[in-house]
Every structure is written in C-alpha cells, then in structure tokens.
Backbone bond lengths (Angstrom), bond angles and torsions (degrees), N, CA, C in turn:
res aa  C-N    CA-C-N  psi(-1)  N-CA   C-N-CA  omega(-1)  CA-C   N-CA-C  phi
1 X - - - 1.453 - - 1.522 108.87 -
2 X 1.539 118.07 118.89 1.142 98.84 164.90 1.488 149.87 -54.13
3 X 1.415 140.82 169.15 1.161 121.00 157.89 1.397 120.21 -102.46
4 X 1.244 134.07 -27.23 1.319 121.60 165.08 1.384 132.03 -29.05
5 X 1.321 104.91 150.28 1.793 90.06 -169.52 1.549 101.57 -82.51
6 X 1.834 124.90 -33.49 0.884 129.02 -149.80 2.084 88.07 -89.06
7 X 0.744 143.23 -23.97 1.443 159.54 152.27 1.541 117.31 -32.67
8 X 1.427 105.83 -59.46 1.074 113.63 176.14 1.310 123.31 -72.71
9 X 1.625 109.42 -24.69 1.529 100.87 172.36 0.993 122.04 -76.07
10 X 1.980 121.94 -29.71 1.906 133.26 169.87 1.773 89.27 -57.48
11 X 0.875 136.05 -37.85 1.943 107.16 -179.97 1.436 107.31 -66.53
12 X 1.076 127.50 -53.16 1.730 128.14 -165.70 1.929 97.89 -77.00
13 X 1.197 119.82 -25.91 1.250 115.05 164.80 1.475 117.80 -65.41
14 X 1.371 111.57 -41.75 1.783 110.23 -166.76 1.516 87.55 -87.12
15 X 1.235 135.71 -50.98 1.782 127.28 -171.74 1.783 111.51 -42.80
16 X 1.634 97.37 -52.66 1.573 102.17 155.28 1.117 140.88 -34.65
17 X 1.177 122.50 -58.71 1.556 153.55 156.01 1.611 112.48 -45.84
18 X 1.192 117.48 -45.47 1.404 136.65 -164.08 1.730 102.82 -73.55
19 X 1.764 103.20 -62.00 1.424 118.64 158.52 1.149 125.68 -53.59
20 X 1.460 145.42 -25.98 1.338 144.02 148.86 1.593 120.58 -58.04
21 X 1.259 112.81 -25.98 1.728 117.23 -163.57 1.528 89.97 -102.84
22 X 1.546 134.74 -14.69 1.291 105.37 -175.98 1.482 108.33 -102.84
23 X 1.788 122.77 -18.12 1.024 118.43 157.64 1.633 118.14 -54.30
24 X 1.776 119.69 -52.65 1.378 114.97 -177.46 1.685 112.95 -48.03
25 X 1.700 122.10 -25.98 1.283 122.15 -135.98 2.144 87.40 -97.26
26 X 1.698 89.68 -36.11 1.626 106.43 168.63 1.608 120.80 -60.67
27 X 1.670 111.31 -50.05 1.435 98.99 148.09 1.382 136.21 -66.75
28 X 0.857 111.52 6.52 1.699 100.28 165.81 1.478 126.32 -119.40
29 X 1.176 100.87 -14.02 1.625 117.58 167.69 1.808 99.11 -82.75
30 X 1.311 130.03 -17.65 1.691 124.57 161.22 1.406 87.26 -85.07
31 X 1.117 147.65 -63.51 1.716 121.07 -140.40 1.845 94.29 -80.11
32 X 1.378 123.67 -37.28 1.392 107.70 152.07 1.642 134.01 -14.56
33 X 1.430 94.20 -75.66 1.241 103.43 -158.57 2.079 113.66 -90.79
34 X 1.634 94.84 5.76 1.464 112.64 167.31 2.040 96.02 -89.03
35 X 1.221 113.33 -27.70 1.344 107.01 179.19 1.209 122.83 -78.63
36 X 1.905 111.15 -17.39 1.518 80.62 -170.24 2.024 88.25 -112.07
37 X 1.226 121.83 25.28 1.075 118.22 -162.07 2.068 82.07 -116.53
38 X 0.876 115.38 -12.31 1.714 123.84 175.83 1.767 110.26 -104.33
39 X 1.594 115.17 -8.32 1.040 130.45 130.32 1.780 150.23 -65.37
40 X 1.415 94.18 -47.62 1.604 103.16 153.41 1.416 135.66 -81.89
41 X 1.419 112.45 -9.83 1.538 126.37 152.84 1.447 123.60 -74.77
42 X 1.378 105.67 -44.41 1.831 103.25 -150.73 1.016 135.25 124.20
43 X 1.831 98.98 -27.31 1.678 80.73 -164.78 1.414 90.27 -117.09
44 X 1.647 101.28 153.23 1.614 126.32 140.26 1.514 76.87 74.34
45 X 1.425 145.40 52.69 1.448 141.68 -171.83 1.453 104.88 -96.48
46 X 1.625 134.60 -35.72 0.947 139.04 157.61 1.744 132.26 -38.57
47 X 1.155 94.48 -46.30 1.497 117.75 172.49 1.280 113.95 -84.59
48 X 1.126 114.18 -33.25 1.486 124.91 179.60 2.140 106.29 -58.20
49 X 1.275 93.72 -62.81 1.543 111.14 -172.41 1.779 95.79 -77.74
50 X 1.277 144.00 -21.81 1.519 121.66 169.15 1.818 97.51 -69.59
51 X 1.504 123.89 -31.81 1.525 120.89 -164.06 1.654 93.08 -65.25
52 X 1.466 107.84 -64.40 1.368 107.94 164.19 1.715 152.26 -26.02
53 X 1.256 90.47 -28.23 1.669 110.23 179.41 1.483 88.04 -108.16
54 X 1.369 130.66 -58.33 1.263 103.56 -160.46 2.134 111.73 -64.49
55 X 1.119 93.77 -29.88 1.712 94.43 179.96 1.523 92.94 -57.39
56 X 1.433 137.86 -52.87 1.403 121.88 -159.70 1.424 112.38 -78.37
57 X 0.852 122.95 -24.35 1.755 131.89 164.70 1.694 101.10 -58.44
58 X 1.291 109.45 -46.94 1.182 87.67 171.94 1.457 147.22 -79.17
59 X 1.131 98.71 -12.83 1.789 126.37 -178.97 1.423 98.91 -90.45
60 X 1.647 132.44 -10.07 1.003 126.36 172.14 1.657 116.41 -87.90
61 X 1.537 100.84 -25.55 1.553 116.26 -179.48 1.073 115.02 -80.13
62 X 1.621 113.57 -24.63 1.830 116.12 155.18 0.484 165.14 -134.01
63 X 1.987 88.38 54.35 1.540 128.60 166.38 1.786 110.18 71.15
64 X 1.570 109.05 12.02 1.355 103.44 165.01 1.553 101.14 -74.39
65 X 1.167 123.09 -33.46 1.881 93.90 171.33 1.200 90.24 -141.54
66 X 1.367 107.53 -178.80 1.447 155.72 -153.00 2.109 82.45 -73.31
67 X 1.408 103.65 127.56 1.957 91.71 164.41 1.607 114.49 -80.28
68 X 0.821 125.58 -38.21 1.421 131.02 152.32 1.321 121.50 -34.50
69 X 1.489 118.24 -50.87 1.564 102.00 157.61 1.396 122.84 -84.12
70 X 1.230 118.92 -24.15 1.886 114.51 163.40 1.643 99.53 -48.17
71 X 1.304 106.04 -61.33 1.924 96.47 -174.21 1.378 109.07 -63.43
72 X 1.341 157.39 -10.15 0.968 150.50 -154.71 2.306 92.75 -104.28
73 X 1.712 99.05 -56.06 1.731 89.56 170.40 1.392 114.07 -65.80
74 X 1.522 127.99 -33.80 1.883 120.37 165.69 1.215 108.71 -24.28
75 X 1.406 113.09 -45.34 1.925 127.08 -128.67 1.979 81.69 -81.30
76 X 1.324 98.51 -67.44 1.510 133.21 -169.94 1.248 91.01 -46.36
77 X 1.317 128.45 -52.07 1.777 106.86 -157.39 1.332 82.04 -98.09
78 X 1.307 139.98 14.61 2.018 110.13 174.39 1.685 92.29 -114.76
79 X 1.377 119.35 -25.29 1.690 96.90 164.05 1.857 106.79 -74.46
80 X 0.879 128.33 -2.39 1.454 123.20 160.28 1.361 123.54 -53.83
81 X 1.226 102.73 -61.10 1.901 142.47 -163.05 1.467 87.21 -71.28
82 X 1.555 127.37 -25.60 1.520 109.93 -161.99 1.527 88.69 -99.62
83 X 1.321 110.74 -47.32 1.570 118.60 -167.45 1.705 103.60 -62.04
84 X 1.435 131.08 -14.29 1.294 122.69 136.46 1.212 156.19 -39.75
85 X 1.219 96.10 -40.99 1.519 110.29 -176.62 1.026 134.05 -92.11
C-alpha cells in the first residue's frame, strides 16, 4: 500500500475505473453474444445487430477497446446477418 497521499488516491481511482470497464466490457460481450445468437435463430436479427454495433461504437469511443477491433466484430457480425438471409 502506498503511503503517499496523492498515491493512494490513483489506487481507489484505477479500482474504480477498473470496476466500471469490466462491467461495460461484460455488457457488451452480452449484447454481442444476444446478437449473434438472434442471428442464428431469426428473430428480431435486425435490431439485434443495430444494439450490437451501437454498444461497440460505443466502447470504442471510450477507449474500452481498440476501434479497429470494434470495426473488425461490426464487420464479422454483418457478414453473418447477410450470410443469413
């Protein structure tokens, strides 16, 4: 544990931080995997993959991942969505 005062507040800041990014990272790995499983069914697949893109656009805008890999799962679940239909 550090002793600095200014030290001690970057741990309870990043644990904070840490706990926000793994819930966001948990919602989006569910609205994922509701997309491609609303893809291999049928239903509501349209809606399914805008919930999907828009969550990864957003996790790309705050720097929970890489945008390059948000566009790379877009890419993946809309040649899915096509190879469905």
């Amino acid at each position: 544990m550090p002793n600095i005062k200014s030290a001690i507040k970057r741990v309870k800041v990043i644990e904070t931080k840490t706990l926000k990014n793994t819930i966001r990272k948990s919602a989006l790995k569910t609205t994922v995997k509701k997309c491609k499983e609303a893809i291999a069914t049928g239903e509501n697949k349209t809606d399914a993959y805008k919930a999907a893109t828009k969550a990864l656009d957003k996790a790309a805008a705050k720097n929970l991942m890489h945008k390059n890999t948000a566009a790379r799962k877009k890419s993946r679940l809309a040649k899915a969505l096509n190879a469905a239909k």
